[in-house]
C-alpha positions as CSV (number, residue, x, y, z in Angstrom):
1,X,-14.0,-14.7,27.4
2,X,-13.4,-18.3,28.2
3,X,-9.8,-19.5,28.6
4,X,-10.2,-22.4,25.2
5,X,-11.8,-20.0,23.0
6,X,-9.7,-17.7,21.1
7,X,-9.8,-13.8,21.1
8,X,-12.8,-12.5,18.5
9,X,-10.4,-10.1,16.1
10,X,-13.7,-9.1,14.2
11,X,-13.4,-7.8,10.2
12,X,-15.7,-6.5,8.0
13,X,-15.8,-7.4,4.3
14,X,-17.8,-5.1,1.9
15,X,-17.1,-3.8,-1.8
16,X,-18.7,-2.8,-4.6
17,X,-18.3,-0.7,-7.9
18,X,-16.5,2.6,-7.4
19,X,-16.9,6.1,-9.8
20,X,-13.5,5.8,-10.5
21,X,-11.0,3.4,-10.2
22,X,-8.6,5.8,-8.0
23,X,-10.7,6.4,-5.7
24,X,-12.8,4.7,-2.8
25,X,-16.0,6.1,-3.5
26,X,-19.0,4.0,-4.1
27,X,-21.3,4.7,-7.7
28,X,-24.3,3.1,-5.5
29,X,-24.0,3.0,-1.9
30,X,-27.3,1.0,-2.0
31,X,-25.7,-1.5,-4.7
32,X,-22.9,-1.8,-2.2
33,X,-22.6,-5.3,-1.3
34,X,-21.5,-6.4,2.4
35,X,-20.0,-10.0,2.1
36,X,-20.5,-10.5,6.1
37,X,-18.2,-10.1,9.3
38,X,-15.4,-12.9,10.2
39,X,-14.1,-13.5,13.5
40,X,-9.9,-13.0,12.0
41,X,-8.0,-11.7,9.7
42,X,-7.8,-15.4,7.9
43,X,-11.4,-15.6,7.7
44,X,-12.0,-12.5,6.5
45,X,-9.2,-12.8,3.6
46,X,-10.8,-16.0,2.4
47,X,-14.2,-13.8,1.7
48,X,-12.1,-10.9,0.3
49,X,-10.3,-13.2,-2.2
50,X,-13.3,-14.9,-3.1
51,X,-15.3,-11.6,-4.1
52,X,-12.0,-10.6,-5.5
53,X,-11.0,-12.9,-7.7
54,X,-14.8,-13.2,-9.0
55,X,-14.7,-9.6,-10.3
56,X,-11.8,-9.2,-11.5
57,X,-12.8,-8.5,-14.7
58,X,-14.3,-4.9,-13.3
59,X,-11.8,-2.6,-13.1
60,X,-14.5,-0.5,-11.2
61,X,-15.2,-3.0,-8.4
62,X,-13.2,-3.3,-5.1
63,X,-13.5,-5.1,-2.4
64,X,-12.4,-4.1,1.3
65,X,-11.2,-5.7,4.8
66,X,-11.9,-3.1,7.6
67,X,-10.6,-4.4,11.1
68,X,-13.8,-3.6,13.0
69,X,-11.7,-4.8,16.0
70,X,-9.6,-1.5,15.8
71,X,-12.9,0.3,16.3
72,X,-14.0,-1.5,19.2
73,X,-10.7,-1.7,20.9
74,X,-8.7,1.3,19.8
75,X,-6.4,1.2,22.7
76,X,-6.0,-2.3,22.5
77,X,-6.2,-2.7,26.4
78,X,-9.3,-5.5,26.0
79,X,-11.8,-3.0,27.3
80,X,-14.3,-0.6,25.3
């Protein structure tokens, strides 16, 4: 990684409408929409809020942040 660019903290932002309200489990895994992948956290909230705010009238639709960098750096030692 070059010393002027900053660290990639990569998150994932998906969502979709759930079976229930309570519970994280998707009515349509094909209708489940992924919003994209941001390089941060701040990034990633931006997308999140966005999608948010837009369905907000849905009480069955939730949106998610997963930090995909915890996945690919579970140690957090820099190496996979």
């Amino acid at each position: 990684m070059s010393e002027d660019q900053p660290k990639q903290l990569l998150h994932l932002v998906f969502g979709g409408e759930l079976t229930s309200p309570r519970e994280a489990r998707f009515k349509d895994l094909d209708e489940v929409d992924i919003v994209g992948i941001y390089p941060n956290f701040a990034e990633a909230e931006k997308a999140w809020r966005g999608k948010a705010q837009a369905t907000v009238d849905s009480a069955h639709t939730r949106y998610f942040i997963v930090h995909l960098h915890e996945f690919l750096d579970p140690d957090g030692d820099g190496l996979l």
